[in-house]
N, C-alpha and C positions, 0 to 999 in steps of 0.2 A: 311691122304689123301691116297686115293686108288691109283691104277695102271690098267696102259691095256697096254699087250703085244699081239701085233698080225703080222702075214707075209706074204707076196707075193712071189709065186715066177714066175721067167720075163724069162722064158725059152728063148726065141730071144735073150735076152741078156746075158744069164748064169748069173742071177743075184738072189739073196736071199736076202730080204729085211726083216729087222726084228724094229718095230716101235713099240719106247716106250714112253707112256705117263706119265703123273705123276711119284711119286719117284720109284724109281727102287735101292730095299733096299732086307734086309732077306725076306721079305713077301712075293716080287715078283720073287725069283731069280729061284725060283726052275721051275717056269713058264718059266722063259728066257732058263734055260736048256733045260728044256725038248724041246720049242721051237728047239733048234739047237742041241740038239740031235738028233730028229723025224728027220731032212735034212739029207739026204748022202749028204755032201759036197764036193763030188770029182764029182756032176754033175755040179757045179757052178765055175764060173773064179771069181767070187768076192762078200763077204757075205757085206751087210750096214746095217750098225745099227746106224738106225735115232731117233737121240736124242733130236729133234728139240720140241718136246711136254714135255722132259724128268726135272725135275724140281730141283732135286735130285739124288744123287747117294754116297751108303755108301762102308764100306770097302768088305761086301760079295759079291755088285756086281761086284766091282772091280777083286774079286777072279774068279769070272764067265767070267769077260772079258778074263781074264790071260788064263782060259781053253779055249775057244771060240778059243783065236789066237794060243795056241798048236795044237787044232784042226783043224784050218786053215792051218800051216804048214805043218802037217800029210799029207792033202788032197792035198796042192800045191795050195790053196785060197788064196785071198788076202781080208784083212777087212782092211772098211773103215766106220769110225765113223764119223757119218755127222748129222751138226748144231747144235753142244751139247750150251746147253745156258752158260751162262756166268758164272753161278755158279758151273756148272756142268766142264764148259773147266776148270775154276781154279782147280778142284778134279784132275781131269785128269791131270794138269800141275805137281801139286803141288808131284801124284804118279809119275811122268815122265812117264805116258801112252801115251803121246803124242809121245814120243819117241817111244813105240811098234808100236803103232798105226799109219795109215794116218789120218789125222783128219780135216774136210773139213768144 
């Protein structure tokens, strides 16, 4: 199964939306980086990454989250991981992501 990574950003809100569909594995991560690299994040009060399409998720994206929220601290960001499905929160649980993370 494929993936689509794509984002908005809500300048009124200082906000950087990053939405993912399908599984978000090795195949799509380098996508999700580059996605949140291209952002200066020090123009945003708060990066989401909406997992509510998201179906899947293995250990490399997990390694991408881990960068994502160094990156977020750097810049003085907050992420917040929003409507991951139920297989997906289990990952997250199971890594104690849930713990780095808000998760909504």
């Amino acid at each position: 199964m494929g993936s689509s990574i794509q984002s908005k950003m809500e300048d009124e809100l200082r906000t950087f939306t990053i939405f993912v569909s399908g599984e978000l594995c090795a195949d799509s991560c380098s996508t999700l980086y580059s996605t949140i690299q291209d952002r200066d994040l020090s123009e945003v009060d708060r990066v989401i990454l909406d997992l509510s399409e998201c179906t899947r998720i293995d250990s490399v994206a997990l390694g991408v989250l881990l960068q994502l929220r160094e990156i977020a601290i750097e810049q003085s960001t907050s992420v917040l991981i929003r409507h991951p499905s139920k297989s997906v929160l289990r990952v997250l649980q199971t890594s104690n992501f849930d713990r780095l993370f808000e998760v909504d």
